[in-house]
DRENDO-1510 file (C-alpha; in Angstrom, 1 decimal, always signed):
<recs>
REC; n; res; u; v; w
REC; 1; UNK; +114.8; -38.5; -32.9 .
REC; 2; UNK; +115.8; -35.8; -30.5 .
REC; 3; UNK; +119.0; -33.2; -31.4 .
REC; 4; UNK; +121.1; -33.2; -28.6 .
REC; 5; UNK; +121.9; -29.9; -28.9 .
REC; 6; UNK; +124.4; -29.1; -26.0 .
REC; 7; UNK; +124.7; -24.9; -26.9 .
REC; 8; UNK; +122.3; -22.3; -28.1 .
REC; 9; UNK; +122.2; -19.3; -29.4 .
REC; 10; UNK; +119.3; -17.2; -29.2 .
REC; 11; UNK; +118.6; -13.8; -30.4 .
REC; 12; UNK; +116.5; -11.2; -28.8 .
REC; 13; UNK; +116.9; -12.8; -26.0 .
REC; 14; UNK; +116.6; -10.0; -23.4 .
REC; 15; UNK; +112.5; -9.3; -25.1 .
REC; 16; UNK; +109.5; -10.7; -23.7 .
REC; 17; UNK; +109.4; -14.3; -25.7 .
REC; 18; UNK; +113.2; -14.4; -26.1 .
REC; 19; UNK; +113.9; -13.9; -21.9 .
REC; 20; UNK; +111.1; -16.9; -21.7 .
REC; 21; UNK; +113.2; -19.4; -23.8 .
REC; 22; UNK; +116.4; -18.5; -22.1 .
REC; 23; UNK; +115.2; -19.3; -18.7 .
REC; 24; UNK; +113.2; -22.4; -20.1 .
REC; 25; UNK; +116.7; -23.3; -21.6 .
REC; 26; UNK; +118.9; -22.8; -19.0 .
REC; 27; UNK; +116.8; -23.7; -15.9 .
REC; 28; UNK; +114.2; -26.5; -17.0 .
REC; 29; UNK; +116.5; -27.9; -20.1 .
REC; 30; UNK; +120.0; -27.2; -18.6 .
REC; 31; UNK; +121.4; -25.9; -21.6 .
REC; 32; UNK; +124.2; -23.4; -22.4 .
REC; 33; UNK; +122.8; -20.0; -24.1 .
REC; 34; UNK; +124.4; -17.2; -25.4 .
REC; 35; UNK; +121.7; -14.3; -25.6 .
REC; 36; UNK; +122.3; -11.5; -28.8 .
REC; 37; UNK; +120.2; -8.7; -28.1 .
REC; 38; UNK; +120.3; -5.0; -28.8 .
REC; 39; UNK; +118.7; -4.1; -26.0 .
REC; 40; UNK; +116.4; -1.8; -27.4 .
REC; 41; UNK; +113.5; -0.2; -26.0 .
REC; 42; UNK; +111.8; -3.6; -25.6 .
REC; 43; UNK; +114.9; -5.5; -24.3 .
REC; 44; UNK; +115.2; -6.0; -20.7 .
REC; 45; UNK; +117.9; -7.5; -18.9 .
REC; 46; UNK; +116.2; -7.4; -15.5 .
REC; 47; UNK; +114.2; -10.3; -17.2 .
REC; 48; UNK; +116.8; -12.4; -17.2 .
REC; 49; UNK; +117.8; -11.7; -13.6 .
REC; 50; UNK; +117.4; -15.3; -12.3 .
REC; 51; UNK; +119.3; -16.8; -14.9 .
REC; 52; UNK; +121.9; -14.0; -15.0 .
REC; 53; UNK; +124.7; -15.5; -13.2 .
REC; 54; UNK; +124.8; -19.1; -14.4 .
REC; 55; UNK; +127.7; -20.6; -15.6 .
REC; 56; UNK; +126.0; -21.5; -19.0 .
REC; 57; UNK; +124.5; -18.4; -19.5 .
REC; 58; UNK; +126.3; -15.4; -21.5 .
REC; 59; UNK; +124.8; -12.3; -22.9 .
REC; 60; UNK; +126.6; -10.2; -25.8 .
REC; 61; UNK; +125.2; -7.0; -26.7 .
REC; 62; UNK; +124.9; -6.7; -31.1 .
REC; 63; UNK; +122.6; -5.9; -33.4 .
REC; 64; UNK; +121.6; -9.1; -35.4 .
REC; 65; UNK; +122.6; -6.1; -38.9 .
REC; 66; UNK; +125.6; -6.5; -37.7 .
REC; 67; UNK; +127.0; -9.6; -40.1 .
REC; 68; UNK; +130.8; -9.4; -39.1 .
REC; 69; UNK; +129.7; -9.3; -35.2 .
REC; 70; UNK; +127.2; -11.9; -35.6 .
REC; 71; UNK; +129.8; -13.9; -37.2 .
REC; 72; UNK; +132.1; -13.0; -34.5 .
REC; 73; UNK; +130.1; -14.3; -31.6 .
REC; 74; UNK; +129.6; -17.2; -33.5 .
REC; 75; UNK; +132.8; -18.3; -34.3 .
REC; 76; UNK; +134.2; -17.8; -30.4 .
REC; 77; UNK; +131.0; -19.3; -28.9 .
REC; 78; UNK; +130.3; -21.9; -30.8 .
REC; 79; UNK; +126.5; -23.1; -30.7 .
REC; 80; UNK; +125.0; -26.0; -31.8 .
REC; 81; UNK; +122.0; -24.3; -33.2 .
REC; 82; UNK; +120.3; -20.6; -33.0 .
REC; 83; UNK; +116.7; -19.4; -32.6 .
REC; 84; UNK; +116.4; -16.6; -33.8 .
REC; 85; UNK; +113.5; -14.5; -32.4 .
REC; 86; UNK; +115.1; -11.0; -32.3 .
REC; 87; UNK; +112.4; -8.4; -34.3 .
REC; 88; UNK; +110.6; -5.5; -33.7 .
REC; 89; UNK; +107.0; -6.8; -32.5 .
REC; 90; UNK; +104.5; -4.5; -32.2 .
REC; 91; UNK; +101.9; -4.0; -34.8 .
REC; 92; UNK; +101.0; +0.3; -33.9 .
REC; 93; UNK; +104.7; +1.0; -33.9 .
REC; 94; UNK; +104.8; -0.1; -37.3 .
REC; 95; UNK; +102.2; +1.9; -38.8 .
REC; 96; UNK; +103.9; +5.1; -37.2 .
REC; 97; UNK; +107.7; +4.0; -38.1 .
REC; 98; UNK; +108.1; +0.8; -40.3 .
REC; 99; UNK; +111.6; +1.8; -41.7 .
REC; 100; UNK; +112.5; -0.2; -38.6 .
REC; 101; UNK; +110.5; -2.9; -39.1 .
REC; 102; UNK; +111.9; -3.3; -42.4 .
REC; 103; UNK; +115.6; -3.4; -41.4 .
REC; 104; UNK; +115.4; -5.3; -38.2 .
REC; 105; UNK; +112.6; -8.3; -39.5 .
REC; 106; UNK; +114.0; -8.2; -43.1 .
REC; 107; UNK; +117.1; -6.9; -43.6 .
REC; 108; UNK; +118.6; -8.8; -39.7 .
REC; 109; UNK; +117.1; -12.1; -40.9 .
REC; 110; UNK; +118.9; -12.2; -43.9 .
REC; 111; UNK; +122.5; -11.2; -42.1 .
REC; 112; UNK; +121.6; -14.0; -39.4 .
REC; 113; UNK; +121.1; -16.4; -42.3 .
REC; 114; UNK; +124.0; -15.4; -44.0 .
REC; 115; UNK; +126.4; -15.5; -40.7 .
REC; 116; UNK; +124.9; -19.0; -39.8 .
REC; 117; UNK; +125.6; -20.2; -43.3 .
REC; 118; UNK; +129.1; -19.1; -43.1 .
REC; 119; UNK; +129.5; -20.7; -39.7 .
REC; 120; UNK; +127.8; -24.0; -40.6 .
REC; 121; UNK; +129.8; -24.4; -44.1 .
REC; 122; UNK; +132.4; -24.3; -41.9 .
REC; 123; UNK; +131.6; -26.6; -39.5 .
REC; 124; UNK; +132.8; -30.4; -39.4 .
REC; 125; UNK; +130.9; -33.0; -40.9 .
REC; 126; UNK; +129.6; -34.1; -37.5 .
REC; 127; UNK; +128.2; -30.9; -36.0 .
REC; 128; UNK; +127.5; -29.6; -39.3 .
REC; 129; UNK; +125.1; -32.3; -39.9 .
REC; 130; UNK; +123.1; -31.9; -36.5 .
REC; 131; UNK; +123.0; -27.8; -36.9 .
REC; 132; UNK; +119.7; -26.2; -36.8 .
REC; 133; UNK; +118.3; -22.5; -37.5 .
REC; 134; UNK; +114.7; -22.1; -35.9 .
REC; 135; UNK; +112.8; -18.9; -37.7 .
REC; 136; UNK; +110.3; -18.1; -34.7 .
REC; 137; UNK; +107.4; -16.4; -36.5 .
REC; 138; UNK; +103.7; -14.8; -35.9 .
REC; 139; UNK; +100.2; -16.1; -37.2 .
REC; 140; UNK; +99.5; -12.4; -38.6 .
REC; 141; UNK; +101.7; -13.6; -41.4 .
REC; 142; UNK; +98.4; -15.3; -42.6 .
REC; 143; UNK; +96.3; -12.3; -42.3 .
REC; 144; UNK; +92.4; -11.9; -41.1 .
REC; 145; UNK; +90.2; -14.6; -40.6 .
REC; 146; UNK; +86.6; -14.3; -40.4 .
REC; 147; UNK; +83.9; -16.2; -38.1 .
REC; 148; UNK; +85.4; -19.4; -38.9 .
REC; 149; UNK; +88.3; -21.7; -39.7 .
REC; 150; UNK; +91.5; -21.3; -38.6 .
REC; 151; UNK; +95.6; -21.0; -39.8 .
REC; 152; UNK; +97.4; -23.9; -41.2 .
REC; 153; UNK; +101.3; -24.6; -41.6 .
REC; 154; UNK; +99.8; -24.7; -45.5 .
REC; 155; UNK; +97.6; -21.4; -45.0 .
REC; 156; UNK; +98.4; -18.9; -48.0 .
REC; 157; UNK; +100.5; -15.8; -46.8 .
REC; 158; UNK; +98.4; -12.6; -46.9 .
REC; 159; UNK; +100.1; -9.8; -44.8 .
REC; 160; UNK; +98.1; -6.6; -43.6 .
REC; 161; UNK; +100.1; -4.0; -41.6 .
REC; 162; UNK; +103.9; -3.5; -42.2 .
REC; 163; UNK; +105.0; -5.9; -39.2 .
REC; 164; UNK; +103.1; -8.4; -40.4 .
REC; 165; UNK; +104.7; -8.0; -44.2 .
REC; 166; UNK; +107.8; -7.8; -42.7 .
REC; 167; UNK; +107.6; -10.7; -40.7 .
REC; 168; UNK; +106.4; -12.4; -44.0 .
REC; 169; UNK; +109.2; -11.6; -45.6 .
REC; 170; UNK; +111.7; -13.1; -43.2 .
REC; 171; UNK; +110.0; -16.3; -43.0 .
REC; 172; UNK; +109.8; -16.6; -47.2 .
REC; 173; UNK; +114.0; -15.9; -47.3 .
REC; 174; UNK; +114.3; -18.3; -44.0 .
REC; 175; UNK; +112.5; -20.8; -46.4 .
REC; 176; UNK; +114.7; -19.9; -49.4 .
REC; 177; UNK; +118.0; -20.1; -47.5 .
REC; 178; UNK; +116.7; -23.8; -46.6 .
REC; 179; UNK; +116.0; -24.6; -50.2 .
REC; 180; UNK; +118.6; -22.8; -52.1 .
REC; 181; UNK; +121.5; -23.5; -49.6 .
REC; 182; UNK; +120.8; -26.7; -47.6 .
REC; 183; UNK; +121.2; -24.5; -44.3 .
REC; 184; UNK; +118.8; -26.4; -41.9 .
REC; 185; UNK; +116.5; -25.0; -40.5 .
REC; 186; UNK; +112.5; -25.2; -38.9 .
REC; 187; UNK; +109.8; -22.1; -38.8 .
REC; 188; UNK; +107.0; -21.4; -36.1 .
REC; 189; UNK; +104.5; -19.5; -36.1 .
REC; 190; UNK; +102.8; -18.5; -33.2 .
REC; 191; UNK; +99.3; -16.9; -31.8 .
REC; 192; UNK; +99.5; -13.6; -29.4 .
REC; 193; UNK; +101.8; -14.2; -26.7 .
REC; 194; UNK; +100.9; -13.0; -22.5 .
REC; 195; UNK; +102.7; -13.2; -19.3 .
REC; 196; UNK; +105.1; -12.4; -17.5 .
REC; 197; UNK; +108.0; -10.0; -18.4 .
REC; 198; UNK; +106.0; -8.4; -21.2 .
REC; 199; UNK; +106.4; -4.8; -22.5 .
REC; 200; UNK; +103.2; -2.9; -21.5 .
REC; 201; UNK; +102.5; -1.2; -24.7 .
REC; 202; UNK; +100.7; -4.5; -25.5 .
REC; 203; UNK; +97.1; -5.2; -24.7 .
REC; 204; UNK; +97.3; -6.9; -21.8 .
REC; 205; UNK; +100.2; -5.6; -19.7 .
REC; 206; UNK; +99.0; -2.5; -20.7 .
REC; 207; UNK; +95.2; -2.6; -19.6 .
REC; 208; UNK; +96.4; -3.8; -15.9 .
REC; 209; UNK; +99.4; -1.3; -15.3 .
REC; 210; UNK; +97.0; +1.8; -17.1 .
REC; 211; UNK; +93.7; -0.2; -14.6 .
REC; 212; UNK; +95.7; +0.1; -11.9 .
REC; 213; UNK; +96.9; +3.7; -12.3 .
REC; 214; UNK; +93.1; +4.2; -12.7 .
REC; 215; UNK; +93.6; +5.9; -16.1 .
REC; 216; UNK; +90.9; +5.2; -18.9 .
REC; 217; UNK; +91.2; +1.3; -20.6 .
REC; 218; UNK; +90.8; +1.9; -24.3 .
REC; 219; UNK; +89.7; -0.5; -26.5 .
REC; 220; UNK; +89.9; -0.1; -30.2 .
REC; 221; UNK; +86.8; +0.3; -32.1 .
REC; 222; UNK; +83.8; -2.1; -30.3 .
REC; 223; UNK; +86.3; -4.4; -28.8 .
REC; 224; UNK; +85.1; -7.5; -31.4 .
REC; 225; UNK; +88.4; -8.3; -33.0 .
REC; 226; UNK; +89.5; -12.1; -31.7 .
REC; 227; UNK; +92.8; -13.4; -30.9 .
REC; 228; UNK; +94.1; -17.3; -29.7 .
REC; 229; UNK; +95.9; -16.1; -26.6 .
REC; 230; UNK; +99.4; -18.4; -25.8 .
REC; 231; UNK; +101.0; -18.3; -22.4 .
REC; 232; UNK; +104.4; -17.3; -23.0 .
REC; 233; UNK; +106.0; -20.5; -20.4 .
REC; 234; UNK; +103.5; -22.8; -23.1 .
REC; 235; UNK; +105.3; -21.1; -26.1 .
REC; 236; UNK; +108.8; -21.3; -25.2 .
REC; 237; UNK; +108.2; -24.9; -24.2 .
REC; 238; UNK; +107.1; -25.4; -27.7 .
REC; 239; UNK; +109.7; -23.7; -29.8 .
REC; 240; UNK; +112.2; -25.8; -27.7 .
REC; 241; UNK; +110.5; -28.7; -28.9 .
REC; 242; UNK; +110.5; -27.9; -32.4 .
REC; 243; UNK; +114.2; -26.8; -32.0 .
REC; 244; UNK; +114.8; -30.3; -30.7 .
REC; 245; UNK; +112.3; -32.7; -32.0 .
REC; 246; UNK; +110.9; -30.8; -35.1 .
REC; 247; UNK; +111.4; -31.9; -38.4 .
REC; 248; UNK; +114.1; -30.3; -41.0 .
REC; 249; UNK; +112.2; -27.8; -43.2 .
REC; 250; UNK; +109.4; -28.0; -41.4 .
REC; 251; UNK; +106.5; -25.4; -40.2 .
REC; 252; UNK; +104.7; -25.8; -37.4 .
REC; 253; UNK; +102.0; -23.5; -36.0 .
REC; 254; UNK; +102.0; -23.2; -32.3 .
REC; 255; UNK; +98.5; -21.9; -30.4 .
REC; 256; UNK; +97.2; -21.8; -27.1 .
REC; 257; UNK; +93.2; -22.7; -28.2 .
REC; 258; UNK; +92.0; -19.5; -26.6 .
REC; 259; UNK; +90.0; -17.4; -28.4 .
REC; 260; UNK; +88.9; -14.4; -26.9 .
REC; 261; UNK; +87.4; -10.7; -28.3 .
REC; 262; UNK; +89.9; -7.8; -27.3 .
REC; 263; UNK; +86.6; -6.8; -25.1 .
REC; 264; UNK; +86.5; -10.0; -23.2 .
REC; 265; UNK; +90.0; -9.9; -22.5 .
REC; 266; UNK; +89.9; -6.4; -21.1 .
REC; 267; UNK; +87.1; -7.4; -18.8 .
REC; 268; UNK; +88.5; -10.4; -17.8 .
REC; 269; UNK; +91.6; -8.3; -16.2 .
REC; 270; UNK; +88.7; -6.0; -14.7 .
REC; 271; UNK; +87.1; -8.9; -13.4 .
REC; 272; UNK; +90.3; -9.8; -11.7 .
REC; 273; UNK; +91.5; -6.9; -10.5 .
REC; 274; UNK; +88.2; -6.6; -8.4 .
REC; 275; UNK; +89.3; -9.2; -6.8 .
REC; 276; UNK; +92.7; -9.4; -5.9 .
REC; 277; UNK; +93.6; -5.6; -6.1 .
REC; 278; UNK; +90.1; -3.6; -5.4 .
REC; 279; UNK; +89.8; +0.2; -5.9 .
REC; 280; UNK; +90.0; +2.4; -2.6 .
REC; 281; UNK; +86.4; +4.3; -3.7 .
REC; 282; UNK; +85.3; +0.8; -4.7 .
REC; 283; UNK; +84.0; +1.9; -8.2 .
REC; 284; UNK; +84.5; -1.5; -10.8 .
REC; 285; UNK; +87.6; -1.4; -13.5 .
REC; 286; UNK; +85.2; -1.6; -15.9 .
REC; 287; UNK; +83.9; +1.7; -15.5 .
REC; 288; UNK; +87.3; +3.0; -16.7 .
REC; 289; UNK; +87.0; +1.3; -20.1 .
REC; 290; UNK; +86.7; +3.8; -23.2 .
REC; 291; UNK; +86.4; +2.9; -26.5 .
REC; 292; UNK; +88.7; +4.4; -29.0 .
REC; 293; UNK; +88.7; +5.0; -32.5 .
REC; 294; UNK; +90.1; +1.2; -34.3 .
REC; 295; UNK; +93.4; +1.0; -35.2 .
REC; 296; UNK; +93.9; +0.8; -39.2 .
REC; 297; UNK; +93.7; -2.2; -41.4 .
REC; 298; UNK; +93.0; -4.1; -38.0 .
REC; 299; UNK; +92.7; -7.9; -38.7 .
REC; 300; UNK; +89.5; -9.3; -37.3 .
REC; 301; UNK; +90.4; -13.0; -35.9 .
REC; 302; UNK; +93.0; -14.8; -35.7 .
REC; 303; UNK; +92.7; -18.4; -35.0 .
REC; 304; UNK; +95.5; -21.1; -35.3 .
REC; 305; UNK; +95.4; -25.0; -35.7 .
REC; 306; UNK; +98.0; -26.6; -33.9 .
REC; 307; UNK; +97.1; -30.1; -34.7 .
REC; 308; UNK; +100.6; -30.7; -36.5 .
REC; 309; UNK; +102.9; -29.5; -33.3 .
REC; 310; UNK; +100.0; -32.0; -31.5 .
REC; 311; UNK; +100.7; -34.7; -33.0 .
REC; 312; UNK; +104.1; -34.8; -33.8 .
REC; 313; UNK; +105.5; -33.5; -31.2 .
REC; 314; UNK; +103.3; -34.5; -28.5 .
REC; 315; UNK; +102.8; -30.2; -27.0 .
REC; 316; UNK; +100.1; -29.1; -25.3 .
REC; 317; UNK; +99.5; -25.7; -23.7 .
REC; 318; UNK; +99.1; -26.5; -20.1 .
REC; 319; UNK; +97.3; -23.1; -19.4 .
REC; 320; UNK; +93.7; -21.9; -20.5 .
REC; 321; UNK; +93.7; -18.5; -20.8 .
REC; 322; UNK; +91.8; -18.2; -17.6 .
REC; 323; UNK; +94.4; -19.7; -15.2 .
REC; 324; UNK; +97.0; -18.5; -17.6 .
REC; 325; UNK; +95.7; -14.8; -17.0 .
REC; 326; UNK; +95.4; -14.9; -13.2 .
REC; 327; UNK; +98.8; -15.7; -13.4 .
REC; 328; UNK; +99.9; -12.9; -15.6 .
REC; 329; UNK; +97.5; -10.4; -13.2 .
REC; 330; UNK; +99.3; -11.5; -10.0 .
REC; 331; UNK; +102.4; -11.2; -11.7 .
REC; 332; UNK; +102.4; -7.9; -12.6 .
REC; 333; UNK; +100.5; -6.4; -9.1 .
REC; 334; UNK; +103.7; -8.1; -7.1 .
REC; 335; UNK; +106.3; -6.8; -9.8 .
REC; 336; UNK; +105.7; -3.0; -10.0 .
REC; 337; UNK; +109.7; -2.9; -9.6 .
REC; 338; UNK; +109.8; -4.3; -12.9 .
REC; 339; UNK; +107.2; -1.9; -15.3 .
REC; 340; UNK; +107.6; +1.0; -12.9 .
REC; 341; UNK; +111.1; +1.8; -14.0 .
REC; 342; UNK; +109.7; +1.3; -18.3 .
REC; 343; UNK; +107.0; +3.8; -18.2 .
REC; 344; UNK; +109.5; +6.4; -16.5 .
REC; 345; UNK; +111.3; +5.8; -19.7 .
REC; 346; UNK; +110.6; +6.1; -23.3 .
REC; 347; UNK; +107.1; +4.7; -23.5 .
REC; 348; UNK; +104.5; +6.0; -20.8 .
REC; 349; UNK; +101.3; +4.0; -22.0 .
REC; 350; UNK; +100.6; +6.5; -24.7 .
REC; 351; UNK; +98.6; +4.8; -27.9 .
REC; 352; UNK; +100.9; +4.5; -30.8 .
REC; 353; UNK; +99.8; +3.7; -34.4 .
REC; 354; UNK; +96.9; +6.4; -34.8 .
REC; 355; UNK; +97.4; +7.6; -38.1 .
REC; 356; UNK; +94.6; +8.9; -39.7 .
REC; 357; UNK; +93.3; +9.0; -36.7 .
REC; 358; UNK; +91.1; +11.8; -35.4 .
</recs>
């Protein structure tokens, strides 16, 4: 049976995934959300730009450390659940600085668990009783898989870069705080995210922008690594699902059943660009691919199993990674106004996470 969950809060809100789940929340689901974020480097308000000025939308700037502010927003706001997706993300940053990692993913989990226990003790029996915290997750929890098989909601944890550890960590104490305290609660865990609205130090944002700049494409080590590529609209469709239909305690692994090497994703977005956005001396993007020395302790494949969000919940992705990606490519060649003003920023498409490197 569906929650009929009127108010939501969501962290990290204002980042790539988090943006996509406020919009899907406010515009296709017509619910009221009240968006934490930080804003750091990867938060972006200008994603949030057609939902900005809707009467059941409101942003508060906090960090989710912040226990007595969380607390705060809670109490005056009032939501009937929270998703809690705020974290820092990306795999190379951690290798160069996981001291961040550790406090955001680890150390703001356990404050948001501890702010929406004290709000739900405090709640009346009836809303207390329909309350919900969803722990929004990755697959590299899992760690590497090899040629075949693919992650379970039952797979054995087995973390292989600090974000990844991290992110294991928050999901064993959302886990705990289920078990120890009765807070309610539901975990995903999801494959590698694309689309719109996403930060271009990962791979795909960042192959088209650097493509279309017509600076070299690298590609770590041969390009053979493997993810299941997701569709962020598919994804934030799903965790609204398992916010509202999912079961109590539950896990559920959410995938978009796109396998693809890092090399065949790069040349798809070559492939693409040749059409839709050709280069003036009418050389191919490929020829501006170089590969680069592998980033360490780089899992090989990931691969997840969604057959339990399947058949539960009745979600499927609706894009293959083809349509999915044409998408994503046209996206980003009609909103230069959006990346434009990131890379003038702090992050200019430099590689991050070399260390050891030559």
């Amino acid at each position: 049976m569906a929650r009929a969950f009127k108010k939501v809060l969501v962290t990290g809100g204002a980042g790539f995934i988090g943006s996509a789940v406020v919009r899907y929340l406010v515009t296709h689901l017509n619910r009221s959300v009240v968006n934490v974020d930080k804003l750091t480097y990867a938060g972006n308000l200008s994603s949030l730009a057609s939902v900005e000025k809707e009467p059941n939308y409101a942003f508060e700037q906090l960090d989710v450390k912040d226990r007595l502010g969380i607390i705060s927003v809670l109490e005056r706001h009032q939501p009937d659940a929270i998703m809690h997706l705020a974290a820092e993300s990306h795999v190379d940053r951690s290798i160069d600085g996981p001291g961040d990692f550790i406090q955001t993913n680890i150390v703001g989990t356990y404050n948001m668990l501890e702010s929406a226990r004290i709000y739900w003790s405090k709640l009346p029996i009836s809303k207390k009783d329909n309350f919900c915290f969803h722990h929004i997750s990755t697959d590299e929890v899992f760690g590497s898989l090899g040629q075949t098989g693919s992650f379970t909601e039952s797979t054995a944890y087995d973390p292989r870069s600090p974000y990844s550890a991290s992110k294991a960590s928050s999901d064993h104490l959302v886990r705990a705080w289920h078990e120890t305290y009765g807070l309610p609660v539901v975990l995903s865990n999801c494959s590698n995210n694309y689309g719109p609205y996403h930060f271009p130090e990962k791979l795909i944002p960042l192959i088209i922008i650097k493509a279309l700049k017509k600076e070299r494409l690298p590609v770590y080590g041969k390009g053979e690594n493997i993810r299941d590529w997701l569709y962020v609209d598919d994804h934030a469709n799903a965790l609204c699902k398992i916010l509202f239909e999912g079961r109590t305690g539950e896990s559920y692994n959410v995938g978009g059943n796109a396998e693809v090497s890092n090399l065949d994703v790069v040349l798809h977005i070559c492939s693409l660009l040749d059409e839709t956005s050709p280069r003036s001396d009418k050389l191919n993007y490929k020829e501006q691919i170089d590969f680069v020395s592998d980033r360490p302790g780089h899992d090989y494949r990931y691969a997840i199993n969604s057959t339990k969000i399947r058949n539960e919940l009745n979600w499927r992705p609706t894009e293959t990674f083809e349509t999915g990606l044409r998408k994503t490519v046209k996206w980003y060649l009609a909103n230069s106004s959006w990346w434009k003003p990131i890379l003038s920023g702090e992050y200019r498409g430099e590689r991050l996470g070399s260390v050891n490197q030559k």
